[in-house]
VEXDREN-2710 file (C-alpha; in Angstrom, 1 decimal):
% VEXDREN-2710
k/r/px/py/pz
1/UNK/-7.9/8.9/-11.6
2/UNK/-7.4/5.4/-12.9
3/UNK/-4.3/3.8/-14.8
4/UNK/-5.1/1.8/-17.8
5/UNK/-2.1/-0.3/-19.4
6/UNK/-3.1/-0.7/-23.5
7/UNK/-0.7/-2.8/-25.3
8/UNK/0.3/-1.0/-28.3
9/UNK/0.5/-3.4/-31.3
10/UNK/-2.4/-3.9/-34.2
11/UNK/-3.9/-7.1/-31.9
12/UNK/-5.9/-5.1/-29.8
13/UNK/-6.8/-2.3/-32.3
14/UNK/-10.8/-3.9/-32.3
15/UNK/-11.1/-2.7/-29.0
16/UNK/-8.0/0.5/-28.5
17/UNK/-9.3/2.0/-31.8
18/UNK/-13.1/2.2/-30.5
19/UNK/-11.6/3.6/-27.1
20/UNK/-9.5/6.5/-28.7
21/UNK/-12.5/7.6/-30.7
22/UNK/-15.3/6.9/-28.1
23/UNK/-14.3/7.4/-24.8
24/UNK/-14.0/10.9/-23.6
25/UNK/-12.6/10.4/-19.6
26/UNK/-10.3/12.8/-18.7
27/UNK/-9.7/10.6/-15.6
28/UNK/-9.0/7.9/-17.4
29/UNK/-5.3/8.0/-18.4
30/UNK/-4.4/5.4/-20.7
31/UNK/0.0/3.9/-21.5
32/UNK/0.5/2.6/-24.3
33/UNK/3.2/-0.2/-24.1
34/UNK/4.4/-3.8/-25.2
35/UNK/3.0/-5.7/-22.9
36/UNK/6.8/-6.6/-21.0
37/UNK/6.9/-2.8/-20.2
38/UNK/3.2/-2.6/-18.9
39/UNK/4.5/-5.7/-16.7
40/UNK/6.6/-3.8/-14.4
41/UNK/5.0/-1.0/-14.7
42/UNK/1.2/-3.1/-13.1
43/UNK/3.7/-4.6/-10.7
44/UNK/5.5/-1.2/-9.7
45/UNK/1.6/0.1/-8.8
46/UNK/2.5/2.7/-11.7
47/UNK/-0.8/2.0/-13.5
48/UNK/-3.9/0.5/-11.8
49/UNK/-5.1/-2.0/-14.5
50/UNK/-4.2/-3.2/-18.1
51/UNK/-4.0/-5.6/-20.7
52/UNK/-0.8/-7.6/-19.7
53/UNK/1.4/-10.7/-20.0
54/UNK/-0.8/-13.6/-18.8
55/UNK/2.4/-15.0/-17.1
56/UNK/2.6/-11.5/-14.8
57/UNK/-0.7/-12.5/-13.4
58/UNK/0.5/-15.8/-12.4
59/UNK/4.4/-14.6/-11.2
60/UNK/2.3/-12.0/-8.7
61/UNK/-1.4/-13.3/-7.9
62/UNK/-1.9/-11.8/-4.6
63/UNK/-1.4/-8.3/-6.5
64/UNK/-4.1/-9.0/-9.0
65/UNK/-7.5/-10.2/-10.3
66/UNK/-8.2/-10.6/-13.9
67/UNK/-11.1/-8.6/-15.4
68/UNK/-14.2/-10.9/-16.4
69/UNK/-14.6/-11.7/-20.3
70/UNK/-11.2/-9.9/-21.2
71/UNK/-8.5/-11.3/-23.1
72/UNK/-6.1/-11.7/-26.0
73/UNK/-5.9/-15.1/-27.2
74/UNK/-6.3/-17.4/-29.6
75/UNK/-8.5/-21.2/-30.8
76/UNK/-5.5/-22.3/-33.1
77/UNK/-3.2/-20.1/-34.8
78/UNK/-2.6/-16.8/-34.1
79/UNK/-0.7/-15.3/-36.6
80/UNK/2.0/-13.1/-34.9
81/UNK/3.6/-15.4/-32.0
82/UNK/6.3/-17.2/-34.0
83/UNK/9.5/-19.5/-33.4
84/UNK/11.5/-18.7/-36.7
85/UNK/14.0/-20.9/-37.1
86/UNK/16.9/-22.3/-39.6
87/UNK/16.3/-26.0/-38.0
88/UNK/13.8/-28.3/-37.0
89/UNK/12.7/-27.5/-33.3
90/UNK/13.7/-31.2/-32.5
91/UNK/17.5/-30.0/-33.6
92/UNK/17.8/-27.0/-31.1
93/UNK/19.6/-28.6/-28.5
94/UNK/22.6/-26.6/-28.1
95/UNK/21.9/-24.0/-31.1
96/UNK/21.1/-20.3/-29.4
97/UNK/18.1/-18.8/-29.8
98/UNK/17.3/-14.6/-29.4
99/UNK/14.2/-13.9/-27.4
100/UNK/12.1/-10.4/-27.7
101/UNK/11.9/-9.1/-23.9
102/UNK/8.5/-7.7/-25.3
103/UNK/6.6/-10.3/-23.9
104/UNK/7.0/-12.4/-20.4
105/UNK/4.0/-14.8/-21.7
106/UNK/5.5/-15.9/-25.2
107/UNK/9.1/-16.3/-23.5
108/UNK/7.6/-19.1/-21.2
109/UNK/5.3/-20.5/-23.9
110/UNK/8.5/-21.2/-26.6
111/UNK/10.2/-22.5/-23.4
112/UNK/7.6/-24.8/-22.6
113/UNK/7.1/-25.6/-26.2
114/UNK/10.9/-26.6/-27.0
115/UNK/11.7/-28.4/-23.3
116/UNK/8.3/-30.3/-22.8
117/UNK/6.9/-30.7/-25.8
118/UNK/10.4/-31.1/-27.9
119/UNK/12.4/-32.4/-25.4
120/UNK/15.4/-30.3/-26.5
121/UNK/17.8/-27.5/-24.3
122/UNK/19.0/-24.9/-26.4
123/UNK/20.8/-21.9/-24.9
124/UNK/18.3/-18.6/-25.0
125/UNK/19.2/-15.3/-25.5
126/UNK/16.9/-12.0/-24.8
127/UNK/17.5/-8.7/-26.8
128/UNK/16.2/-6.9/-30.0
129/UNK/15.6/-8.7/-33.0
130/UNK/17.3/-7.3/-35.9
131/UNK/19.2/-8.7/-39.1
132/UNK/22.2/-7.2/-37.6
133/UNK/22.1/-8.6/-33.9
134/UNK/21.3/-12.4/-35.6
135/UNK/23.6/-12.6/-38.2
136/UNK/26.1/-11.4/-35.0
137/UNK/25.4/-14.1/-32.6
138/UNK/25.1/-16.8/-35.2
139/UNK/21.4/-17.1/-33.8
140/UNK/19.4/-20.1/-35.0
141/UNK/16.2/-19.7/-34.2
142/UNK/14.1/-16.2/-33.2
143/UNK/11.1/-15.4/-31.1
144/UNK/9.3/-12.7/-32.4
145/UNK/5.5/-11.3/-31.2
146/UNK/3.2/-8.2/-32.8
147/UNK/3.8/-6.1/-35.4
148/UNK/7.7/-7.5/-35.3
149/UNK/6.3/-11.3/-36.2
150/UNK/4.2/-10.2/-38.7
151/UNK/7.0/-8.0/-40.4
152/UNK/9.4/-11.4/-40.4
153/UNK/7.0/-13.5/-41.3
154/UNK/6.1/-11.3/-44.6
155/UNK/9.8/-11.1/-45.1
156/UNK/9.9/-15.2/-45.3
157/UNK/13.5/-14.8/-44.2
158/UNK/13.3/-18.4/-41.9
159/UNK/12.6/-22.0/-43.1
160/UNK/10.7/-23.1/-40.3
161/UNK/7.9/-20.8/-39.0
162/UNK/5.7/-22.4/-35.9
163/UNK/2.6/-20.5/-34.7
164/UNK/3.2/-21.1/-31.2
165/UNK/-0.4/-20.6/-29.8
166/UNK/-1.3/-23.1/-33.5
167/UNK/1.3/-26.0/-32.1
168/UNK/-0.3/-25.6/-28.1
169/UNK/-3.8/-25.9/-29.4
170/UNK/-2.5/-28.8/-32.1
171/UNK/-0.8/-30.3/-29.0
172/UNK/-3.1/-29.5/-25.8
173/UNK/-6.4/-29.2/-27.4
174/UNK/-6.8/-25.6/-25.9
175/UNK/-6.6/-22.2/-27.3
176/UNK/-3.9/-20.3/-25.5
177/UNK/-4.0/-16.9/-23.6
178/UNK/-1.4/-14.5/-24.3
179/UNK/-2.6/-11.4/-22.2
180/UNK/-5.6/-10.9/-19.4
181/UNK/-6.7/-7.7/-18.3
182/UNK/-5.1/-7.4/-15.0
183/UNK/-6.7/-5.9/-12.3
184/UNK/-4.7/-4.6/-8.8
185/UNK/-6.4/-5.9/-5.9
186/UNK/-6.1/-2.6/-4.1
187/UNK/-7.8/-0.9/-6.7
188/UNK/-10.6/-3.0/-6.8
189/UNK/-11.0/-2.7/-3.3
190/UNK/-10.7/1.4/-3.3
191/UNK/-12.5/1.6/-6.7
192/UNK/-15.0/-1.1/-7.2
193/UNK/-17.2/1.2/-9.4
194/UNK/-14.6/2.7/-11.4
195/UNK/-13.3/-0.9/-12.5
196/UNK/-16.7/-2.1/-13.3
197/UNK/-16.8/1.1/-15.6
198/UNK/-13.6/0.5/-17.0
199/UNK/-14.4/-3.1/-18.0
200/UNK/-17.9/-2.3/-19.3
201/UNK/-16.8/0.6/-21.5
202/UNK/-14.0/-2.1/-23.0
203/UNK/-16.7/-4.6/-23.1
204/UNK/-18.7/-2.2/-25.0
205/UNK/-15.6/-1.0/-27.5
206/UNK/-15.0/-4.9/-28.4
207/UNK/-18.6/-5.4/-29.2
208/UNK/-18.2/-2.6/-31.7
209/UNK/-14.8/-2.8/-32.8
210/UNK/-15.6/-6.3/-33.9
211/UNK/-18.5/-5.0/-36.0
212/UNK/-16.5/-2.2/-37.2
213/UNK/-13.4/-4.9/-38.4
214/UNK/-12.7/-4.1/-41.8
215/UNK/-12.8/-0.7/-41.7
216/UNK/-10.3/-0.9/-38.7
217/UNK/-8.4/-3.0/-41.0
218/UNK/-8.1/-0.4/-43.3
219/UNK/-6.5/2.2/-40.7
220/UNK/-4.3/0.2/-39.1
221/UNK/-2.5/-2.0/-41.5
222/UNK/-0.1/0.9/-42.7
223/UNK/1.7/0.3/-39.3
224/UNK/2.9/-2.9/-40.8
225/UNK/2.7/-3.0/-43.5
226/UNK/0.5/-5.1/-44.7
227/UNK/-2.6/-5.5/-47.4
228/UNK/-5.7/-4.7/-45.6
229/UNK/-7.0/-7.9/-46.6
230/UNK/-4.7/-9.8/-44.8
231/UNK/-4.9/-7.8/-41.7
232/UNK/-8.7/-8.7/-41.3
233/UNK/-7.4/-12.1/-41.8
234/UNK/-5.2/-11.9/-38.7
235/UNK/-7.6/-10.0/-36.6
236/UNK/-10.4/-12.4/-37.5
237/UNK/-8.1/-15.0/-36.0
238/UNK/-7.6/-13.1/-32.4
239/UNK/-10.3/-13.4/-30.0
240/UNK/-11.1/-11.3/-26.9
241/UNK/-13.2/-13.1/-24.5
242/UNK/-12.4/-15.1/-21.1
243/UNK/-15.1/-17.8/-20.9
244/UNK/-14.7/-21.2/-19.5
245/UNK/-12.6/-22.8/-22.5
246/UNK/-10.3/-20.0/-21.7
247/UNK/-9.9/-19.7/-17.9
248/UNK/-8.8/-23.9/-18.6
249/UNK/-6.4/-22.8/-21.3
250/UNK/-5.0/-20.5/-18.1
251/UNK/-5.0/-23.2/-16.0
252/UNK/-3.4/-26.0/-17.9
253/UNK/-0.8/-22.3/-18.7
254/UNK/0.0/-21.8/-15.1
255/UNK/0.0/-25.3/-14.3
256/UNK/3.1/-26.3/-16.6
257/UNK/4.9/-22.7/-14.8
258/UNK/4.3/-23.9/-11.6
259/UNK/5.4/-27.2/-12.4
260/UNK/8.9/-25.6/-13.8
261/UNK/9.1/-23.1/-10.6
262/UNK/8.7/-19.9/-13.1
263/UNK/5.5/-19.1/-11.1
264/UNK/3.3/-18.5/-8.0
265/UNK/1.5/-21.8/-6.7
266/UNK/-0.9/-19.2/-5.6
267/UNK/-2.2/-18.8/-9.6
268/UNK/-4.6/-21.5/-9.2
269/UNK/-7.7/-21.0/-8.6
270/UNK/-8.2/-17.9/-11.2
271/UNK/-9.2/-14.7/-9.0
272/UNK/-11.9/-13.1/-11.3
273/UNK/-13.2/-9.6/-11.1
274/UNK/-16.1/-9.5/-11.2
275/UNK/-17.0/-12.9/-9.9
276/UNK/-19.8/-14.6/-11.8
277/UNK/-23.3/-13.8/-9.2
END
């Protein structure tokens, strides 16, 4: 038996909606989760591998390698990582700001956003985004990722609206990785074969969920929702690999965590599964 994490949001329909119609492996058991929630569940040895918060990788790195050529991530923009906010980032200092516990990676990114690139301190909150809960805590700016981000940013309800992994790239020159496919080191060692298997059949999905775009489009886009059009749009914009550009976008990452005590100096170097021959 072997524990996949999928996060459940339209990003990673190219590859999850090819896997839910192609691969028949009763011994495969697949959770659907945000990707906070498949966090603790990787780190509580409840599932075995999974798509998950970049950042868990580099809080626990002698749990886990990352499987080769996996990822969610983005070259500029991605579309549904946002910092909504009434103000200017540069006038947050002091003003509160709600962050989604949905995802460990974006919470860090804002934070390195706003402190180092910014240079301002506001005061953070974490909890559900909803008209009520802002209007509430008189919040002034909102992190929001997924389906959420995409709803709010259709909605138009904020003046400012930064594409976090658009202002990283704009500002580091690198495209910026949200989740890696995760990979617990016992399991690899127990189950060598069955993790190769597991990465080739999603290897093999992406290939053909990417072919297969629009018409993916089409079925998933209700969850929103959104105009099919402008779903393709968004999914053209997220990319899936985990070559060189990327493993320096995790570095340069991990580096800034490191260098704020938020994670594991042990990160660096990348532990990659399988390791290039």
């Amino acid at each position: 038996m072997a524990r996949i994490g999928m996060v459940n949001y339209i990003n990673t329909a190219p590859i999850y909606e090819v896997w839910k119609a192609t691969i028949n492996r009763p011994d495969w058991q697949v959770t659907e989760a945000p990707p906070s929630v498949l966090n603790r569940l990787l780190a509580a040895d409840e599932l075995d591998l999974g798509f998950v918060s970049s950042y868990e990788y580099a809080a626990r790195p002698a749990k886990y390698r990352i499987l080769a050529d996996l990822s969610i991530s983005a070259t500029g923009p991605v579309g549904s990582v946002f910092l909504f906010s009434t103000v200017a980032p540069a006038e947050l200092t002091g003003r509160l700001v709600l962050l989604t516990g949905q995802s460990d990676t974006s919470i860090r990114l804002v934070r390195i956003i706003l402190e180092e690139f910014f240079h301002v301190r506001p005061e953070y909150v974490v909890g559900e985004i909803s008209g009520r809960r802002e209007a509430d805590r008189k919040i002034d700016a909102v992190l929001a990722i997924g389906d959420e981000a995409l709803r709010i940013k259709l909605e138009n309800r904020y003046p400012v609206q930064i594409d976090l992994a658009g202002f990283w790239h704009q500002t580091t020159g690198l495209p910026f990785v949200f989740s890696v496919c995760a990979i617990r080191e016992d399991f690899v060692r127990s189950e060598p074969e069955t993790a190769l298997a597991i990465r080739d059949a999603l290897l093999r999905c992406r290939a053909a969920g990417l072919e297969q775009l629009a018409e993916i489009c089409d079925r998933v886009a209700k969850r929103i929702p959104m105009d099919p059009a402008a779903c393709c749009r968004y999914l053209q914009g997220i990319e899936y690999d985990l070559g060189p550009t990327k493993q320096q976008a995790l570095e340069k990452f991990f580096t800034y965590l490191i260098s704020r005590n938020e994670a594991d100096e042990q990160a660096l170097p990348l532990k990659i599964f399988p390791q290039d021959p």
